[in-house]
N, C-alpha and C positions, 0 to 999 in steps of 0.2 A: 506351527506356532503363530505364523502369519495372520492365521484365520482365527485364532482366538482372541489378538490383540483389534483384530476389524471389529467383532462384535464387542469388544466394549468400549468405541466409541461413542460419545454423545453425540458431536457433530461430525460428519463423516468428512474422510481427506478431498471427497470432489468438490463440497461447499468452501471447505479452505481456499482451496486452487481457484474457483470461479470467483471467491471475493479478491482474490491477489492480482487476478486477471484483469478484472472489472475495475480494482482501484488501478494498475497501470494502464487501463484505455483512459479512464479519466483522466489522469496525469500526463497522458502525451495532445488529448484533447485540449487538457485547460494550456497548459504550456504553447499550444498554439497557437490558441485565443488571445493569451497574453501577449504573444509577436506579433498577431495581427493586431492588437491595441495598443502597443508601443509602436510599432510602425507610424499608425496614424497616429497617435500623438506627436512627434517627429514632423509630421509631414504639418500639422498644424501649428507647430513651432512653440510646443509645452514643455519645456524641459522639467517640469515639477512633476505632470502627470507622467512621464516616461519613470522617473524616477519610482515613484510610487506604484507605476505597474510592475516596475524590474522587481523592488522588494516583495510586493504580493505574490509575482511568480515563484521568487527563489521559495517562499515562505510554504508553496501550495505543493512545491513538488518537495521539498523536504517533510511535509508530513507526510504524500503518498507514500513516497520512499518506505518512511517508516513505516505507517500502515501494510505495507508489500512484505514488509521482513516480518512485520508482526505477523500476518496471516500465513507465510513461509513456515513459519517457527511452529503456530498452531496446526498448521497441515501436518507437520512430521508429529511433533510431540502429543497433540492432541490438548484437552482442557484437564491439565495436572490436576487443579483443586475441584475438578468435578472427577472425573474420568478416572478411577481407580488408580490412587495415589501412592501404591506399593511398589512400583518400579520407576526407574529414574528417568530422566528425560534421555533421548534416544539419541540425540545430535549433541557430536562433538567437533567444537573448533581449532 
């Protein structure tokens, strides 16, 4: 049954997985970009610009996040409104 639900995927479960992956390298890269430039704002005694890179950070890893759980979601269940919409989504919480 395994092997008939592969074949009618549109996008296959590795592209899923390697976009999930690729957005969490992103997310641990920019989050550290962002430490190393609140750092140095700190060190140059900007309390304005620290502030506004804290919010950009929080802002950049709260959408990885979700981009991670979106591409999680589409790895298991596949693309509903494309991908043969007779059976139900597969993940339950």
């Amino acid at each position: 049954m395994g092997d008939s639900l592969a074949n009618e995927r549109f996008v296959s479960t590795s592209t899923w997985f390697r976009l999930g992956s690729v957005t969490m390298e992103t997310v641990i890269a920019l989050a550290l970009l962002a430490s190393a430039a609140s750092l140095f704002a700190v060190s140059i005694g900007d309390p304005e610009m620290v502030a506004l890179i804290g919010a950009s950070a929080v802002a950049l890893v709260l959408t990885g996040l979700a981009l991670a759980r979106l591409f999680t979601y589409l790895e298991i269940n596949g693309l509903p409104v494309i991908e043969n919409g007779q059976h139900s989504p597969r993940v339950t919480d």
